[in-house]
N, C-alpha and C positions, 0 to 999 in steps of 0.2 A: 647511576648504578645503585648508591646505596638507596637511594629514593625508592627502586621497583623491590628492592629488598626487603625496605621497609614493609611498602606496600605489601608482599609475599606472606610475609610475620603476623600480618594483621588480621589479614583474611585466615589464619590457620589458625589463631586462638580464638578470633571467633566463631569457628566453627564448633572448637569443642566447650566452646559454652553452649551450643544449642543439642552436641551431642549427648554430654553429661546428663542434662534432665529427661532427655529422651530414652538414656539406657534406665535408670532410674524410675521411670514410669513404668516401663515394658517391665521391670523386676517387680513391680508392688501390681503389676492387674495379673501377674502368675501366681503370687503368693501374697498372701497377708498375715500379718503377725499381729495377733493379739494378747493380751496380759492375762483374761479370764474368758470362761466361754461357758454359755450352757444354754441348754433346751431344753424342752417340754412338750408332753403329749397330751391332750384330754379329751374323755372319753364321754359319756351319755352326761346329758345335763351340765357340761362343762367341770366335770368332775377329772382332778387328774389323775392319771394313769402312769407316768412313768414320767423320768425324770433325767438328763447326762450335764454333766459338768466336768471343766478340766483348767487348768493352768497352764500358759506358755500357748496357746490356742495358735497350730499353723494351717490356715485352711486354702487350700491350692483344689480348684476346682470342688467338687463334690464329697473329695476327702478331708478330715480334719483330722491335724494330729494333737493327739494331748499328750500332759504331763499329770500328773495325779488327780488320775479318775475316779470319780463318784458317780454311779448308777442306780436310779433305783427303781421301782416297780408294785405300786401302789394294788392294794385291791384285798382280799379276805383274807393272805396272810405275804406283810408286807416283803419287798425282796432288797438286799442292799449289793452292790455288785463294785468293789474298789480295785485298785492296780494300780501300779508307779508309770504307766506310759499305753498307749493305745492308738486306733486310727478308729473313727466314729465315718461312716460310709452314708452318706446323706437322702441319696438315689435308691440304696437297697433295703435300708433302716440297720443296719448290720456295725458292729463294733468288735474290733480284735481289742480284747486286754492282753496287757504283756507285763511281765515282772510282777512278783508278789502277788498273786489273784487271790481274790476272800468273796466268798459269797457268805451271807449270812440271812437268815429267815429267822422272823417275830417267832417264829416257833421254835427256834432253839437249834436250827441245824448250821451247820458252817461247811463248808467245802472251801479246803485250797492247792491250787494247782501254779504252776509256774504262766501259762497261759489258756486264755480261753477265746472261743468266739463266740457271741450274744448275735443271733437273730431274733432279733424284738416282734416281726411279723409274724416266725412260726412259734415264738414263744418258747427258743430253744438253745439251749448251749452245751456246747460239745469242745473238748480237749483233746490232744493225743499226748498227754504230759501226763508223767504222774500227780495221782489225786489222792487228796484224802479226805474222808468228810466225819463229822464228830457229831455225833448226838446222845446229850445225856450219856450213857455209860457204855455207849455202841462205839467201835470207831472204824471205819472202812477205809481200807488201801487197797489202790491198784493201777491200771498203766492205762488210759484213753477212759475217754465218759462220753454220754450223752444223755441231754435229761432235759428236765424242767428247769425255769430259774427256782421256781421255790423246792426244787431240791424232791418235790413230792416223789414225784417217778425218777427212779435216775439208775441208768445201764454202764456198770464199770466193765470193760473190755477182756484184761487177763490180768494176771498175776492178781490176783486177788487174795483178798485176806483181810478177815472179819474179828474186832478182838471184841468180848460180849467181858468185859467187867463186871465183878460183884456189887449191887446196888451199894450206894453209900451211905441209904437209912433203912436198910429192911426190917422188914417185919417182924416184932419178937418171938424168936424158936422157927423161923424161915430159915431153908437152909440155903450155905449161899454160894456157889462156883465161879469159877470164869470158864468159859467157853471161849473158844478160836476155833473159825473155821479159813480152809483153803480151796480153792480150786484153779483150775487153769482160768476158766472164762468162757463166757460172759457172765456176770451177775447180774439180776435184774431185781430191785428194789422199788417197793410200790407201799410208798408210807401210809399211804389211806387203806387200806386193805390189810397192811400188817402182815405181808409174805414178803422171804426174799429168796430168791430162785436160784443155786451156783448149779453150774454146767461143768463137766470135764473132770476128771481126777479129785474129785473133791470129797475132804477130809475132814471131820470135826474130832473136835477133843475134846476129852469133857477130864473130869479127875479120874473118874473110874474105869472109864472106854473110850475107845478111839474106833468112829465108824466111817468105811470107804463106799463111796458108789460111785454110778457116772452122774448121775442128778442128784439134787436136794433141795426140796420144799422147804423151809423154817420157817414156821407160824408164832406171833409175837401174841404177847397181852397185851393188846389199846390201853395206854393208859387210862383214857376214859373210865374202863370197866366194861365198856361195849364188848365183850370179846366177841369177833367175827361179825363186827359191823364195822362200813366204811363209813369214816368221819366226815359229815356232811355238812359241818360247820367251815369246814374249809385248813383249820390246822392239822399240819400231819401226826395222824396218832399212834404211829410205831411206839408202840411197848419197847421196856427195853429186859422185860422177863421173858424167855422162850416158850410157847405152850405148847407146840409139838413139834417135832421131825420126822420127815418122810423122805427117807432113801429109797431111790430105783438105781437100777442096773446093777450088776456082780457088786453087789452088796455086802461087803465084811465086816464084820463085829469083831473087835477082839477086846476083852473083860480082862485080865491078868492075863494067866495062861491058857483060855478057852477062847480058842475061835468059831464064829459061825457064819456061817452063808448062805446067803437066798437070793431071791431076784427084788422083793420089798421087804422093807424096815423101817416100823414108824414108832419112835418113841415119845411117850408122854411127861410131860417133865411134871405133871402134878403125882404120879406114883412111881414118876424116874424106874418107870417098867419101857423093855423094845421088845415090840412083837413081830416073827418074821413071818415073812409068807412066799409063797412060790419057789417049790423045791429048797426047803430050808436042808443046814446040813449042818451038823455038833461036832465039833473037834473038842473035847472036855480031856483036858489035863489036872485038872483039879476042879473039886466040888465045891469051894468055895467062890462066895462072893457070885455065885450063879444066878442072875434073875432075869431070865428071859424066857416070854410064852410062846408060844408056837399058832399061828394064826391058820387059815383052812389055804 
């Protein structure tokens, strides 16, 4: 009896010695754990193109998870893409950033949102988090995006709101304002070109007037000096001076106490004159501070 018992005993421990390494296998060909991870892409000539790296690297089939990512994006104006944790998609070329997002570009612009997703193929990233993006004395907020990585083109969704800061070296005897503008949404921002487009209830302030429409064109000075050429060096050359505004639709002006109305309104900020057009109409409660001409 104790002999078949023995026997019994023996044959059950050694089973789970051959079980042990067998679970233990089947667990490292599902997942593998690494300490550092990164790739690369390269593009004509063996030139590279883009760049991912991460810490704590868990890669389980086609997906990799990271912990502090670094992406970047080589080419005429470089792109830097960071986040505290991500999944990098091997099959789609696709990267979800997550916690603390920063885009940043050689050229001076920054976007950060709580999350983003980087499609490296269409060359594209889009959030539904709020964003904000900083350049030079510009700063844009608002709730979802979608754009370029270098920030060039980039469409903010709603809740918008554009704060335009007074330069911090202007020019002597330049005069100098802050502008903010609002709208509902969308905004569409196109740095090469120097226009940004708000849609829907949108509102600009300036010190002396506050004007309403359903659209609004805002045209920049190029820093360049190109005014009204697109920068074909490749850095985005959004001015951070206004050179004109073009309201459409139920277009409101209001000066102090004089209102006016039309269907267009475009003001010039070099003789800080708006001229209106299409069935324009004068509410004048006071004759001061009146400077507005009247268009056909």
């Amino acid at each position: 009896m104790r002999l078949k018992f023995f026997f019994i005993c023996s044959l059950f421990l050694l089973s789970l010695c051959f079980i042990a390494p067998l679970y233990a296998q089947t667990k490292q060909e599902g997942a593998q754990e690494i300490s550092d991870f990164s790739l690369a892409g390269y593009g004509e000539k063996g030139k590279k193109s883009w760049d991912i790296a991460g810490k704590s690297a868990n890669i389980l089939n086609d997906i990799v998870k990271l912990d502090d990512i670094t992406g970047n994006l080589y080419g005429e104006d470089d792109v830097k893409l960071t986040a505290d944790k991500g999944d990098f998609d091997k099959s789609q070329a696709k990267v979800h950033l997550q916690d603390n997002v920063v885009i940043t570009t050689a050229s001076g612009a920054k976007l950060t949102t709580d999350s983003l997703d980087w499609d490296r193929k269409k060359q594209e990233v889009k959030t539904s988090d709020p964003v904000n993006i900083q350049r030079d004395n510009i700063t844009t907020t608002g709730v979802g995006a979608l754009g370029e990585p270098s920030l060039k083109k980039v469409t903010l969704n709603k809740q918008v709101k554009v704060d335009i800061d007074a330069e911090q070296n202007p020019k002597a005897g330049a005069p100098q304002e802050k502008v903010v503008i609002t709208c509902d949404g969308p905004l569409t921002i196109d740095y090469e070109k120097n226009i940004a487009v708000f849609n829907n209830n949108v509102k600009v302030v300036r010190q002396d007037s506050v004007i309403y429409s359903d659209t609004m064109d805002v045209y920049f000075i190029a820093n360049s000096g190109n005014k009204g050429k697109i920068n074909t060096a490749g850095n985005a050359a959004l001015g951070s001076k206004i050179d004109k505004i073009i309201s459409r639709g139920n277009v409101k002006v209001v000066r102090g106490e004089n209102v006016s109305y039309s269907d267009e309104a475009v003001y010039t900020a070099a003789d800080k004159k708006i001229v209106l057009s299409g069935r324009p109409r004068l509410e004048i409660y006071s004759s001061e501070d009146l400077d507005a001409s009247f268009g056909n």
